[in-house]
C-alpha positions in Angstrom: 27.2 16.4 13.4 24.8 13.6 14.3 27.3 10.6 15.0 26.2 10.3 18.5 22.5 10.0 17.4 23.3 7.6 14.3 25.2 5.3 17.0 22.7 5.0 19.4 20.5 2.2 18.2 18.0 3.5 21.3 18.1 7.0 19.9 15.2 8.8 17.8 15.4 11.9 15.0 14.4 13.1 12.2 15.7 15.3 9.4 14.3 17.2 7.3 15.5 19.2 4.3 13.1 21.4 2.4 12.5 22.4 -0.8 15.1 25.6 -1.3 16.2 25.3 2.1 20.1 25.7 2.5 19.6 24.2 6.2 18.2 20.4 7.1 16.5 20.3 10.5 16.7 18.0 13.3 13.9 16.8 15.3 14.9 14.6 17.8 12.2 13.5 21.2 11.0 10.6 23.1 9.0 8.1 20.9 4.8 7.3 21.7 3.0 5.5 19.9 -1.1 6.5 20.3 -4.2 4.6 18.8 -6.1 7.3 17.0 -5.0 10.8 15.5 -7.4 12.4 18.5 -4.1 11.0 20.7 -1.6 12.8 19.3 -0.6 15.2 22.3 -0.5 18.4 21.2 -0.2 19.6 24.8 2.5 18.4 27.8 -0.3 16.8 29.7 -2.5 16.0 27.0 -5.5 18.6 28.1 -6.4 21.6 25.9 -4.9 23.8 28.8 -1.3 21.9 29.0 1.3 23.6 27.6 1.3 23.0 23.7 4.4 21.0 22.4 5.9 20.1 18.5 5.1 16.6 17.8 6.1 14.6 14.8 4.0 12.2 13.7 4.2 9.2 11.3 -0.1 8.2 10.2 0.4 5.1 8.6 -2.3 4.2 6.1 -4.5 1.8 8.5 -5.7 5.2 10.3 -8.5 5.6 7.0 -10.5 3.3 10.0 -11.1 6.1 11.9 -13.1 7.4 8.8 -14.7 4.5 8.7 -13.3 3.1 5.6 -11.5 -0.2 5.5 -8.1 -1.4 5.7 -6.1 -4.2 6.5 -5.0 -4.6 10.2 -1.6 -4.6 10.2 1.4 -3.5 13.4 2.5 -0.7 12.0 2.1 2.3 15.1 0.6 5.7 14.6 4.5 6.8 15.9 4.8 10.3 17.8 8.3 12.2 18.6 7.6 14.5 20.8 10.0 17.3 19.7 12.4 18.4 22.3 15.2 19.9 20.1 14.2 21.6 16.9 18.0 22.6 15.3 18.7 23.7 11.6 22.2 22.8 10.9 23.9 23.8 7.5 23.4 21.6 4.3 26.8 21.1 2.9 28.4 20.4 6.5 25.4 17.5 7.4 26.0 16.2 4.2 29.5 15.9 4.4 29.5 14.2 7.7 26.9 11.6 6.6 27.9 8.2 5.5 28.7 7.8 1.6 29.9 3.9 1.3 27.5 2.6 -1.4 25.0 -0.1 0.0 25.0 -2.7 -2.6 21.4 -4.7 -3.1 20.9 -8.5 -3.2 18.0 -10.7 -4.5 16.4 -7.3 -5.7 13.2 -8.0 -7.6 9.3 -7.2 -7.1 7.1 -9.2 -4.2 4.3 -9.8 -7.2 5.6 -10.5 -10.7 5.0 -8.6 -13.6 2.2 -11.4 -14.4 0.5 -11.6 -11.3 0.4 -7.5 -11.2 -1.2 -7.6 -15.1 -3.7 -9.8 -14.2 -4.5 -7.5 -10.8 -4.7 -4.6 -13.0 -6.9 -6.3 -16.2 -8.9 -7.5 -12.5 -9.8 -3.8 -11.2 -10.6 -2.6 -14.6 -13.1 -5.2 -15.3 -14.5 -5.9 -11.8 -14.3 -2.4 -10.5 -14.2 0.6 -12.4 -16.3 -1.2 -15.0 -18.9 -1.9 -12.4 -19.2 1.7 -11.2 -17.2 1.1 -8.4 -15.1 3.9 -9.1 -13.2 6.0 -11.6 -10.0 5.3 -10.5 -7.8 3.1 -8.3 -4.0 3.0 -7.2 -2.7 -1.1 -6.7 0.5 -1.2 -4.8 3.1 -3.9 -5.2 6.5 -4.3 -3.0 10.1 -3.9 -4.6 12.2 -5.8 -2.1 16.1 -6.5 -1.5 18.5 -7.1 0.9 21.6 -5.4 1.9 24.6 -5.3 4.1 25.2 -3.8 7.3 23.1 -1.6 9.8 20.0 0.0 8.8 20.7 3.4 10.6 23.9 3.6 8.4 22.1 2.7 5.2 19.3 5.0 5.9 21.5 8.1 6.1 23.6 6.8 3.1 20.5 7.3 1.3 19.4 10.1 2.8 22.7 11.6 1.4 22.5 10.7 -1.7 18.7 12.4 -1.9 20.1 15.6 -0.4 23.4 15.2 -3.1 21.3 14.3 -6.3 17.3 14.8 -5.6 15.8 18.2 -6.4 12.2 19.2 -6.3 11.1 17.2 -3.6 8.7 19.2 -1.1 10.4 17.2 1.8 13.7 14.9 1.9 13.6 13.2 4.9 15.1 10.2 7.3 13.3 9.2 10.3 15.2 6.5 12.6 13.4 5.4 15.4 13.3 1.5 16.7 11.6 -0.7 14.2 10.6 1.9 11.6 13.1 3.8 9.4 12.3 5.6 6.2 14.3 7.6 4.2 12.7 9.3 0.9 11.9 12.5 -1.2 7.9 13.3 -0.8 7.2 15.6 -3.9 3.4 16.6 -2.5 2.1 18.5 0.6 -0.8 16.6 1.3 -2.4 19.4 3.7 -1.3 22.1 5.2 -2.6 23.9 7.6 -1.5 27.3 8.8 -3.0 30.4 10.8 -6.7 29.0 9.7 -5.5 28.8 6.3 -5.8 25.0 4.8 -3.8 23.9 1.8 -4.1 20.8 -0.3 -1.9 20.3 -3.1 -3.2 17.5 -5.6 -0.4 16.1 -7.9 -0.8 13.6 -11.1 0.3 13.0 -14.5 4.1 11.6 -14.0 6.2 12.6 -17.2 9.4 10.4 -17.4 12.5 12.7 -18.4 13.9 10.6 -21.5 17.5 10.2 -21.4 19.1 13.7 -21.6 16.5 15.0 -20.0 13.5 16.8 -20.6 12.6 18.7 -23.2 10.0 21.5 -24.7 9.4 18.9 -27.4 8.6 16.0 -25.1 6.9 18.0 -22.1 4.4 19.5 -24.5 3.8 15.9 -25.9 3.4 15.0 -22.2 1.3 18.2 -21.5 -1.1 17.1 -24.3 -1.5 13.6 -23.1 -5.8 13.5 -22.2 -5.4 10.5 -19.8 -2.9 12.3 -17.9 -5.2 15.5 -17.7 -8.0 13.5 -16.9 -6.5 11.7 -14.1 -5.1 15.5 -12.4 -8.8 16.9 -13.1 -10.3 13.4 -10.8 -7.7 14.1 -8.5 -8.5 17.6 -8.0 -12.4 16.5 -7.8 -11.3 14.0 -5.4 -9.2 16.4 -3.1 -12.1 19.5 -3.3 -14.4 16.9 -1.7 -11.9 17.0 1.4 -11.6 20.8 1.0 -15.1 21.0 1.4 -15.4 18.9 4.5 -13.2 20.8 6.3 -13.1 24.7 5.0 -16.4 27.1 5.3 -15.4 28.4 1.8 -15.2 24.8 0.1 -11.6 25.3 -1.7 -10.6 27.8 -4.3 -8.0 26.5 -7.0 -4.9 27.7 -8.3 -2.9 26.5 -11.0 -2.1 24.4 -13.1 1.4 24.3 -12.0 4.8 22.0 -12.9 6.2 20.4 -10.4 10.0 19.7 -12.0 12.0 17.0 -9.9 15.3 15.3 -10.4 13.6 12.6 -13.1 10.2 13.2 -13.1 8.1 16.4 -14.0 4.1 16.4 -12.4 1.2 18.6 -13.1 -0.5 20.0 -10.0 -3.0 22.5 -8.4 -2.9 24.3 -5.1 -6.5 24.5 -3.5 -6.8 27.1 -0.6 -9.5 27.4 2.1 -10.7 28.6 5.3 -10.8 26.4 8.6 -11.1 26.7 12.7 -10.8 23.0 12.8 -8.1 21.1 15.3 -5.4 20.3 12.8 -6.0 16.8 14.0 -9.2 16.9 12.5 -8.2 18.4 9.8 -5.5 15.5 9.3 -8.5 12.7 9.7 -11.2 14.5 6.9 -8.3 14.1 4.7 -7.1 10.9 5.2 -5.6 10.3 2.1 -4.1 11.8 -1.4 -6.5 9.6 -3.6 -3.1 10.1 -6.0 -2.3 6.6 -3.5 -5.5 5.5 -3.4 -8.6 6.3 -5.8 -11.8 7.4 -5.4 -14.3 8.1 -4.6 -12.0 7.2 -1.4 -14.1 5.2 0.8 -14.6 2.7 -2.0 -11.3 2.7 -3.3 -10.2 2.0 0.5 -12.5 -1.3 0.2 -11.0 -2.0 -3.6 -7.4 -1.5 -2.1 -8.4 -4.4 0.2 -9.7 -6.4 -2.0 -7.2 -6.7 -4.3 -3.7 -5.8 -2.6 -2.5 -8.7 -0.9 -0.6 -7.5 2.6 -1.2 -4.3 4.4 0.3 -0.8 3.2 2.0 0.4 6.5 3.0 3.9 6.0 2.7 3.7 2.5 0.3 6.6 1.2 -0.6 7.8 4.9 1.8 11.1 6.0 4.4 12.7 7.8 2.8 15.2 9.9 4.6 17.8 11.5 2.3 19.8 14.6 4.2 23.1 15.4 2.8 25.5 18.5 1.5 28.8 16.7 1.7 32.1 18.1 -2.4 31.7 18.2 -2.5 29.1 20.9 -3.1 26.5 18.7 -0.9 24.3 16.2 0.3 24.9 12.7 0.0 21.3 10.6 2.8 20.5 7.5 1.7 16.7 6.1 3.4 15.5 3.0 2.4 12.4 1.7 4.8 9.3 2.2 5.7 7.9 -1.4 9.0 7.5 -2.6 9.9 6.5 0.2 12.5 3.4 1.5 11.8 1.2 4.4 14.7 -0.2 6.1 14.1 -3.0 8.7 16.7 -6.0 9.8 19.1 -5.6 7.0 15.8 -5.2 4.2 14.7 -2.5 2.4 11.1 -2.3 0.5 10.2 0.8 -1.8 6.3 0.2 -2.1 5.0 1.8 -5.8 1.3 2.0 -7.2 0.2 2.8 -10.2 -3.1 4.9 -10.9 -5.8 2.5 -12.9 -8.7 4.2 -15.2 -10.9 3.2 -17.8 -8.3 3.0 -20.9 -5.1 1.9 -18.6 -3.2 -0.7 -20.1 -2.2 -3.5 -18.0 1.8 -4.0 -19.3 1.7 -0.3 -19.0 0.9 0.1 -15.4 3.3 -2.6 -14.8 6.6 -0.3 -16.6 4.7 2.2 -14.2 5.6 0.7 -11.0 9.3 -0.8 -12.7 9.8 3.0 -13.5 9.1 4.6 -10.4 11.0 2.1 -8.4 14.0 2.7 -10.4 13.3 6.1 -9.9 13.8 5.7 -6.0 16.1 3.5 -6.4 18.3 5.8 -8.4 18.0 8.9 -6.3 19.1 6.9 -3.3 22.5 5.4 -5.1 21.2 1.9 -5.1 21.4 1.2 -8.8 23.6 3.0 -11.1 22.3 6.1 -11.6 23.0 5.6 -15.4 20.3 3.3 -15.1 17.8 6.0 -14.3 15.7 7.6 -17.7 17.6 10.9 -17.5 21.0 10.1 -16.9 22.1 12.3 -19.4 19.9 15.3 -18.1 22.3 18.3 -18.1 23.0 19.3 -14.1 21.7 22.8 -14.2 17.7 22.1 -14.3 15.9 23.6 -16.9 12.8 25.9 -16.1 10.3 24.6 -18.7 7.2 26.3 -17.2 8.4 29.7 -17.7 8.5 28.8 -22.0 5.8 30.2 -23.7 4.3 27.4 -25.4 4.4 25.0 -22.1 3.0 28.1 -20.0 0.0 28.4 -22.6 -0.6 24.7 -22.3 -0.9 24.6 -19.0 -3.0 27.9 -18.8 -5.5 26.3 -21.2 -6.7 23.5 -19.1 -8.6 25.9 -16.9 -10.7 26.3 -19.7 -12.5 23.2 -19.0 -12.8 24.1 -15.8 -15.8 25.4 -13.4 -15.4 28.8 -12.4 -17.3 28.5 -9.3 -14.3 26.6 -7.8 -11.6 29.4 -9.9 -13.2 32.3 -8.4 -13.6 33.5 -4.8 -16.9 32.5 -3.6 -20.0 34.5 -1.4 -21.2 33.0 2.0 -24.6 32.3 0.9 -26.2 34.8 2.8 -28.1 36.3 -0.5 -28.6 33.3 -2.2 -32.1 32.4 -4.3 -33.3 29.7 -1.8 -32.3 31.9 1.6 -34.1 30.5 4.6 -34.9 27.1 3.2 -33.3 23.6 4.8 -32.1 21.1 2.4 -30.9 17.3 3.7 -28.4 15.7 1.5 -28.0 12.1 1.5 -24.9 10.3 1.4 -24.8 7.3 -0.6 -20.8 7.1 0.0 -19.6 8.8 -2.4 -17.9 12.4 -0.5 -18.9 14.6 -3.9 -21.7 15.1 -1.0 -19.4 17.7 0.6 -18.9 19.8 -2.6 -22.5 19.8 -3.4 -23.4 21.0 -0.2 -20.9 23.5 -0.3 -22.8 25.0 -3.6 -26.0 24.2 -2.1 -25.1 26.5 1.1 -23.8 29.2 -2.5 -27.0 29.2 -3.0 -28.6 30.5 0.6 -29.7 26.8 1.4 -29.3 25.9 5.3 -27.5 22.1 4.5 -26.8 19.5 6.4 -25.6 15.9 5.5 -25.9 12.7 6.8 -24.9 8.8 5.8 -27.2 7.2 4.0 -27.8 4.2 6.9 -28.0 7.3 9.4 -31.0 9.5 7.8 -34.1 8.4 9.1 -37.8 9.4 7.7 -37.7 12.3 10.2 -34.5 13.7 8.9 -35.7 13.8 5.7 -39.6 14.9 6.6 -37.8 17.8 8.4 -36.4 19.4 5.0 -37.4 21.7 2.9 -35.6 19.6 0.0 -33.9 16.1 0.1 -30.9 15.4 -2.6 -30.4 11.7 -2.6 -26.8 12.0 -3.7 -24.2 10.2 -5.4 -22.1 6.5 -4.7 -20.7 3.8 -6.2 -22.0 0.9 -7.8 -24.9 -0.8 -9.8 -28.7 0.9 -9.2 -30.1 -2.7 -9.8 -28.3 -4.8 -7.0 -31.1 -5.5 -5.1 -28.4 -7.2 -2.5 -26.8 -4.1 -2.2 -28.3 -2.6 1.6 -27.4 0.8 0.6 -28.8 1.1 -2.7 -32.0 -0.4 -1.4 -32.0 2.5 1.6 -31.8 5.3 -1.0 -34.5 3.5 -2.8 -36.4 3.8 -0.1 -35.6 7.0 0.3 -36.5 8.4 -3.2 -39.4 6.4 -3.4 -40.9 7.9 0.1 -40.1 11.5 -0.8 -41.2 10.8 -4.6 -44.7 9.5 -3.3 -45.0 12.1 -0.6 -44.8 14.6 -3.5 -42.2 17.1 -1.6 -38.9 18.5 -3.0 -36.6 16.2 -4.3 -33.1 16.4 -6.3 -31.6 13.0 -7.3 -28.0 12.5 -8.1 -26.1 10.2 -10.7 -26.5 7.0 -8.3 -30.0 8.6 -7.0 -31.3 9.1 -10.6 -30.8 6.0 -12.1 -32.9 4.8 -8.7 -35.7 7.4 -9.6 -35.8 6.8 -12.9 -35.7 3.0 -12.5 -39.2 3.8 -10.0 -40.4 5.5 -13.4 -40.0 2.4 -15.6 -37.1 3.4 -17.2 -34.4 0.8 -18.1 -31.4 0.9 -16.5 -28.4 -0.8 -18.8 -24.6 -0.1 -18.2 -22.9 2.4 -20.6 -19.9 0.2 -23.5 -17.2 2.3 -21.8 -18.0 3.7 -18.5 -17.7 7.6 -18.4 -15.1 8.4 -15.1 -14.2 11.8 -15.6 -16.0 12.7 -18.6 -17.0 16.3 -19.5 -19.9 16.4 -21.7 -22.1 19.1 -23.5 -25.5 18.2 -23.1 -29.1 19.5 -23.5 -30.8 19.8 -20.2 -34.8 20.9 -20.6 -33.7 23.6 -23.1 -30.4 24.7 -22.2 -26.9 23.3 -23.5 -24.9 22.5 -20.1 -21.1 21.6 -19.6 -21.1 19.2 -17.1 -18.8 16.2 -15.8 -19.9 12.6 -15.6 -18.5 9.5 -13.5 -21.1 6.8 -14.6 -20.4 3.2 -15.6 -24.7 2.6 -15.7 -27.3 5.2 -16.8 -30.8 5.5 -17.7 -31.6 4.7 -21.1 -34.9 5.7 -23.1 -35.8 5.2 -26.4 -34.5 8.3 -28.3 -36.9 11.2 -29.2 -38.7 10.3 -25.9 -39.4 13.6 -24.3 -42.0 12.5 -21.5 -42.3 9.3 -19.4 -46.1 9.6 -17.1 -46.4 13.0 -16.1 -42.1 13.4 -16.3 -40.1 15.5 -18.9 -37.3 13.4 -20.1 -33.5 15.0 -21.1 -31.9 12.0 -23.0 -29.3 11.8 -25.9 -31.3 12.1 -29.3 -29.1 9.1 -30.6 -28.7 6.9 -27.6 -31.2 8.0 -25.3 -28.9 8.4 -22.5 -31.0 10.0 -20.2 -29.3 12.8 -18.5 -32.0 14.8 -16.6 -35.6 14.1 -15.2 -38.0 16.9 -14.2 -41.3 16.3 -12.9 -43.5 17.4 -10.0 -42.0 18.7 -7.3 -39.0 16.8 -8.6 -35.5 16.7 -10.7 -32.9 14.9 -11.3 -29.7 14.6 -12.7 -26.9 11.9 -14.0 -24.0 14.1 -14.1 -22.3 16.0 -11.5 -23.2 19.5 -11.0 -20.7 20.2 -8.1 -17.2 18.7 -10.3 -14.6 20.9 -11.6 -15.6 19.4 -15.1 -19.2 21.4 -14.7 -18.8 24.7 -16.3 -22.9 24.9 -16.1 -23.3 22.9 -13.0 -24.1 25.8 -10.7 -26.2 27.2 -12.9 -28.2 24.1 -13.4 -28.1 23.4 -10.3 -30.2 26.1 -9.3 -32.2 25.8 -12.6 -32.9 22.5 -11.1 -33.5 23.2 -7.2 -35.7 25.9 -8.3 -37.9 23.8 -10.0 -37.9 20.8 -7.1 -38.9 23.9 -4.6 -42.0 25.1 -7.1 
């Protein structure tokens, strides 16, 4: 059906099979490649009157630039098709006219031993999450053969054996065009966008199917697993700040769901919003699933770069598909592009990562990576398949989510949750603090864009800007100033964006005018106070904790490696009430005049009080 494609080594296209779909389509075009995702051309002549085209795109992972964040330079293209035949041809009769010789590997092993990886991961504990840098980070390493033949042929063997044996994948997929092919089985829709309706679709928490497959026994086990909750909940954190950059309404969550695949089972949550952004724009807010990454993202995007040792390509960027909408405009589908198998000059390379947090285990992480390469690597026929955890696994799939037990389980989690982000959410308009102006600072750290979101909840008129773009003016100009959130330690004086918001807090502090100070921001306050700052035995990433704040008990997430500290029973510091831990002295809120702050964050999922204390808090700054 597409021998005369396959056999022309000058000829582009793409299949796709979708999850359910008894049809694969077939996208084949002329090939650009464009600089920035602003060059995509969504239109024939490129203008917003040409005449609007399909356009499959392949982002690779070096794009995060455009955000400003920082990557290594590498050659891979931001590759266009534009779409000139769009065909869905039957399942069963692609398949059987696809090549099925099996493609047999040679000098198959890992670019970076198991060793050198350990060390890399005991290396980003230590350095980075336990120096605030972040709560969590995804390090990458290379799985790397070689194999006979031509890569077109290889490629669709693959791609055959996905569509044969892989189930649960959002998209299979093979794209051949000159100098990049991929072939692989993408289980997450990154974002979505459709008829002003944006969708993200976080995914974490990987169970394993042990051999015969999964079970209630063992996905409850799995289900009950706190890391693995705790790394979906930072990922859903992490994904809601991108929701809120680029949706009016901030994100509204669904879920928990399973997502059940060939060998692995995830946990995931759908988060739905509002947008009239250019899907391109769209695309760049969200560059990328910090599932491949970390976050908070820009940091993790300088942590990648520090510690991975060539560039990623494609690996954790997208495939985006652009379609013309009846509306004028274009629809966006963007799954993310893991498990996926590079092909080039008789190689092939699966990249895998491995998400690091505060308790991750080095030799664990690295059976992470051997897992989840022999994952792919199974799926696609290029190991025995016996080789695979779930080789056993009966062939009709088994619908755990719809048992009872597992179903409760999953339902529970949302118990920890905010309801502000459960429940659909008013524009503002009657809010407490209606016709006031608030400035939030960015100290790089995008939990910025959920807390404006909640701020706007709340009838404030918000705006935000970078910490080395707010000048005195911007901040004299508001009504209140929240010095917000970011990564690292409060007392590196070397550090020029710690020493801008300490400038910042201090100006607004002596000027006596509203001010709300956030995690980073209130260790920097209450360091101007004379309070010590110390970092915490085991940082808190993710943490939900009950806590007193000035008279009321407050669920409320934390993502602090440092923190204030006091001695405990201190109550007052100067003319400031003091909210500390009555055995550490922790301090968790400051309230003085004209001024609050707080160490946790108010706007995470993990706050079931934060926006109540949030406007216990602005109230009081706006007194």
């Amino acid at each position: 059906m597409i021998t005369p494609l396959a056999s022309d080594p000058s000829a582009s296209f793409v299949l796709i099979a979708r999850d359910g779909a008894d049809t694969v389509e077939l996208l084949t075009g002329e090939v650009v490649d464009v600089d920035l995702l602003a060059d995509i051309p969504l239109t024939s002549d490129g203008t917003a009157g040409g005449a609007p085209q399909e356009v499959f795109a392949l982002v690779p992972y070096r794009q995060v630039r455009e955000r400003g964040f920082e990557a290594r330079e590498d050659e891979t293209p931001l590759r266009c098709i534009i779409v000139d035949r769009h065909e869905h041809l039957p399942a069963e009769e692609l398949i059987a006219s696809l090549p099925h010789d099996p493609i047999t590997l040679h000098g198959a092993g890992f670019d970076i031993s198991d060793d050198d990886y350990a060390a890399v991961v005991e290396r980003v504990i230590a350095e980075e999450i336990g120096r605030g840098e972040g709560a969590n980070f995804v390090i990458r390493r290379d799985y790397i053969a070689r194999f006979e033949g031509d890569d077109r042929t290889a490629a669709l063997t693959w791609f055959r054996a996905l569509l044969e044996h892989e189930r649960g994948a959002y998209w299979t997929f093979a794209v051949i065009t000159p100098g990049q092919i991929l072939v692989g089985a993408s289980p997450e829709a990154h974002v979505v966008a459709q008829d002003g309706i944006v969708t993200m679709n976080p995914i974490s928490g990987t169970f394993r199917h042990p051999a015969g497959g999964a079970t209630k026994e063992s996905l409850v086990e799995f289900l009950s697993s706190t890391k693995e909750t705790e790394e979906l909940f930072m990922v859903v954190d992490e994904e809601l700040k991108m929701m809120s950059a680029v949706c009016s309404d901030g994100g509204r969550i669904t879920g928990p769901h399973l997502k059940q695949m060939s060998r692995l089972t995830h946990t995931e949550y759908m988060l739905r919003g509002s947008s009239r952004l250019d899907p391109r724009d769209i695309l760049r807010e969200t560059m990328f699933a910090p599932t491949v990454t970390g976050s908070p993202m820009q940091n993790a995007c300088t942590v990648i770069r520090r510690h991975e040792q060539k560039p990623r390509g494609y690996y954790s960027g997208v495939a985006a598909l652009f379609t013309p909408n009846a509306h004028g405009g274009h629809d966006l589908d963007a799954p993310i592009l893991i498990r996926t198998v590079y092909a080039n000059d008789g190689a092939l390379r699966v990249p895998v990562g491995a998400t690091l947090v505060r308790h991750s285990d080095p030799h664990g992480e690295v059976s992470e990576t051997h897992g989840k390469a022999a994952g792919v690597l199974g799926a696609i026929g290029a190991i025995d398949r016996d080789e695979a955890a779930d080789a056993d696994a009966p062939a009709a799939p088994v619908d755990l989510a719809a048992d009872p037990e597992v179903a409760s389980l999953l339902a529970s989690r949302n118990a920890r949750l905010a309801e502000f982000w459960l429940n659909p959410q008013s524009d503002g308009s009657s809010g407490p603090f209606a016709g006031r102006t608030a400035l939030v600072v960015d100290a790089e750290d995008r939990f910025t864009t959920m807390l404006a979101h909640q701020l706007r909840h709340l009838g404030l008129d918000v705006r935000i800007l970078a910490w080395h773009e707010t000048t005195e003016s911007d901040a004299d100009a508001a009504d209140l100033v929240v010095a917000g959130p970011g990564p690292g330690d409060p007392r590196d004086e070397s550090s020029p964006r710690v020493a801008r918001m300490r400038e910042l807090v201090s100006r607004r502090r002596a000027q006596r005018r509203p001010l709300l100070a956030v995690c980073l921001s209130h260790q920097i306050l209450a360091d101007g106070f004379g309070i010590d700052l110390v970092p915490l035995d085991s940082p808190h990433q993710g943490l939900q904790k009950v806590v007193r704040v000035f008279g009321e008990d407050a669920s409320i997430g934390f993502y602090n490696t440092f923190t204030a500290r006091v001695t405990p029973g201190t109550t007052r510091v100067g003319d400031v009430e003091v909210s500390a831990d009555a055995v550490t002295g922790d301090v968790f809120a400051l309230r003085g005049p004209r001024l609050a702050s707080i160490q946790g964050h108010l706007e995470s999922i993990l706050s079931r009080d934060g926006i109540r204390t949030l406007e216990r808090l602005v109230m009081h700054a706006l007194s």
